[in-house]
N, C-alpha and C positions, 0 to 999 in steps of 0.2 A: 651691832647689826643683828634682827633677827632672822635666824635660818631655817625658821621654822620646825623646828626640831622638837619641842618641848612637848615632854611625857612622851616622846618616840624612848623605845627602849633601841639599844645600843651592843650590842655585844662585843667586850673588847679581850681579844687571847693575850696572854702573858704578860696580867696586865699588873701583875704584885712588883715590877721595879722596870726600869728601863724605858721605853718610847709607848709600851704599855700602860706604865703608869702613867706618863704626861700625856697621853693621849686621854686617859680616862678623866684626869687631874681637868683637864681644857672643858670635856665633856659634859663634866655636874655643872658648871656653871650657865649652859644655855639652858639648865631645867631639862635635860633628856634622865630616861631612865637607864640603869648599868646594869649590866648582868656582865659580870667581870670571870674571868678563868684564866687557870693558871698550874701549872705541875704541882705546885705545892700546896697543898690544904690550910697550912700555919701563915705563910703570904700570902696567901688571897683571899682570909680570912683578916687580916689584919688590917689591910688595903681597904678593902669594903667597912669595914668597921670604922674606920678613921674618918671614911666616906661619911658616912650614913650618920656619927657621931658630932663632926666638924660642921657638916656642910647641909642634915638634914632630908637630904635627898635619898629617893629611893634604888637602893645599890642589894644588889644578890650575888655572890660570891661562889665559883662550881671550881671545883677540880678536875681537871681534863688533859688527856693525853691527844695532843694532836695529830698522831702517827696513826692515830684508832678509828676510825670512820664510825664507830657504834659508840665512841667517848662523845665526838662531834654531836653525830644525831641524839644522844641524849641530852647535852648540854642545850641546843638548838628547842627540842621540844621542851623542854623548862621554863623558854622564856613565855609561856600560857599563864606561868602564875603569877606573872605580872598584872594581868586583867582583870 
């Protein structure tokens, strides 16, 4: 089924293991773009890499504190360099 989704970028939080990563895991396969984040810089690096190495697609990988509203809006204005 297509959802129309393809080259839409995506942002998905806490996304280096748990419903984070199968969400994102679901994600690369309709051809959407990832900008994926995550607490830890070492998993969400690793995540996006697997991506981006496996599967081809284009995956960006942020570290981000979700308690932060200034971690958020940075993370959020990033996805520009997608375009």
């Amino acid at each position: 089924m297509d959802l129309g989704i393809r080259d839409k970028v995506f942002m998905v939080a806490a996304s280096s293991k748990g419903l984070g990563l199968g969400l994102q895991r679901r994600l690369r396969r309709t051809g959407a773009k990832l900008s994926l984040a995550s607490r830890s810089a070492d998993n969400i690096e690793a995540a996006a890499s697997k991506l981006r190495e496996a599967h081809g697609v284009e995956v960006r990988g942020y570290t981000f504190d979700a308690t932060d509203a200034g971690s958020i809006t940075e993370w959020r204005q990033n996805i520009g360099r997608f375009r």
